[in-house]
N, C-alpha and C positions, 0 to 999 in steps of 0.2 A: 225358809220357815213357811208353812201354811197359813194362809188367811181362814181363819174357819170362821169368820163375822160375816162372808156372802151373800145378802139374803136372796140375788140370782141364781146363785148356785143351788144353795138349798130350797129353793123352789123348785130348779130344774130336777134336783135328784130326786123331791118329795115328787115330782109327779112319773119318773123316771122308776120308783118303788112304790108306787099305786100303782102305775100298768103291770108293773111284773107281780105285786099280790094280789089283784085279779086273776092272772093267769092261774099262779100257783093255788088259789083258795079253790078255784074251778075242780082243779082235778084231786089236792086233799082231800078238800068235802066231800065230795062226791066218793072218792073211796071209801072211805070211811062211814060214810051214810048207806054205801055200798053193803056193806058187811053189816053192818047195826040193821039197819031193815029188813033184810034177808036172815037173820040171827045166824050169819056164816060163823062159826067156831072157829079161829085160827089165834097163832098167840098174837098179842100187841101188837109188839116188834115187827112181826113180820107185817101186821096191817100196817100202820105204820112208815116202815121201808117203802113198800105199797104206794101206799100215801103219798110217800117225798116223792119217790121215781114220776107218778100220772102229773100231781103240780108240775116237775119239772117240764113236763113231754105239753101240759096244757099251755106251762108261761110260756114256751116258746112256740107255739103255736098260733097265740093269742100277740104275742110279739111279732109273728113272721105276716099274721093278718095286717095290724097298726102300720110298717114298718111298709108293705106291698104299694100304700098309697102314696108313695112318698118314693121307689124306687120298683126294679121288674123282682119279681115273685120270686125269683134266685139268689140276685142279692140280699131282698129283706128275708128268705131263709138262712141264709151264710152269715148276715148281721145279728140277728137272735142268737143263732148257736153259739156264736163269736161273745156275745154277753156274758158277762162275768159271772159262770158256774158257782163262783165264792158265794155270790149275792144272796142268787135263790138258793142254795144250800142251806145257808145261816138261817135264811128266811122259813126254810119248809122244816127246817130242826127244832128251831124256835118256836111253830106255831104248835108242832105234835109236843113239844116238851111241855107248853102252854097245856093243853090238853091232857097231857097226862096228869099233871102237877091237879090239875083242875077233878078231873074225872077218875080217876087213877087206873087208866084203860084208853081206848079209841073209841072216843065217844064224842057224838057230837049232839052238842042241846044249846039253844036259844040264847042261854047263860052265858056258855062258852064261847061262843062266836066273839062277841068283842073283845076278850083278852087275849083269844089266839090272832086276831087281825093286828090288836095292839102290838103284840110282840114280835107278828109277824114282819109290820111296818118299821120298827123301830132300831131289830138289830139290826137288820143291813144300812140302814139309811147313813151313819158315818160312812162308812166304808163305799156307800154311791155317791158321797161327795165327796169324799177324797179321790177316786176314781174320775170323778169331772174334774177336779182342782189339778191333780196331778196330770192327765189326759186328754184332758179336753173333751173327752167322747163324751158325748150326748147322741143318743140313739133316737129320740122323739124330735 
């Protein structure tokens, strides 16, 4: 049976899912501000996809940076990649679902920023501490 009363643990995974939605908000926003500034036409969805794919390609970037000070530059790129794809998926579906629900489009404004962090924070984070409870992996 899981202890899910940890408050170590759920420290370690809340800060374990702030480094990674740093990463991911990096390159969402940024797409998405991408196209909204430039008034590029294209549908949602495809911004969107957009969106998840750059987050994914920034949080592990942003991870293999953190991760380099702590091991050589090879490792901490093989240890990011190695991070559980589930996480920031959930993380970057949740934050454009946030957004659309919000916006009803790819739109980023001032308003929106806290609910798509909120959400974006929130769905992964069981699932980051069941991943340390069950694995012990702690990547920070």
């Amino acid at each position: 049976m899981l202890d899910w009363s940890c408050k170590k643990t759920w420290r370690r995974s809340s800060y374990n899912t702030l480094w990674c939605l740093a990463g991911c908000s990096i390159g969402d926003f940024g797409t998405i501000l991408f196209f909204q500034v430039n008034a590029i036409e294209w549908p949602v969805l495809a911004i969107m996809c957009l969106a998840i794919f750059n987050g994914l390609v920034t949080s592990i970037l942003l991870e293999t940076i953190v991760l380099s000070r702590q091991m050589t530059l090879s490792s901490a790129f093989k240890t990011a990649m190695g991070m559980s794809l589930l996480s920031m998926i959930s993380m970057e579906v949740a934050m454009n679902i946030t957004d659309f629900l919000l916006t009803g489009g790819a739109i980023i404004t001032f308003w929106t920023i806290p609910p798509m962090l909120l959400a974006g924070f929130l769905t992964p984070l069981p699932y980051n501490y069941w991943r340390l409870k069950v694995y012990g992996i702690a990547c920070h």
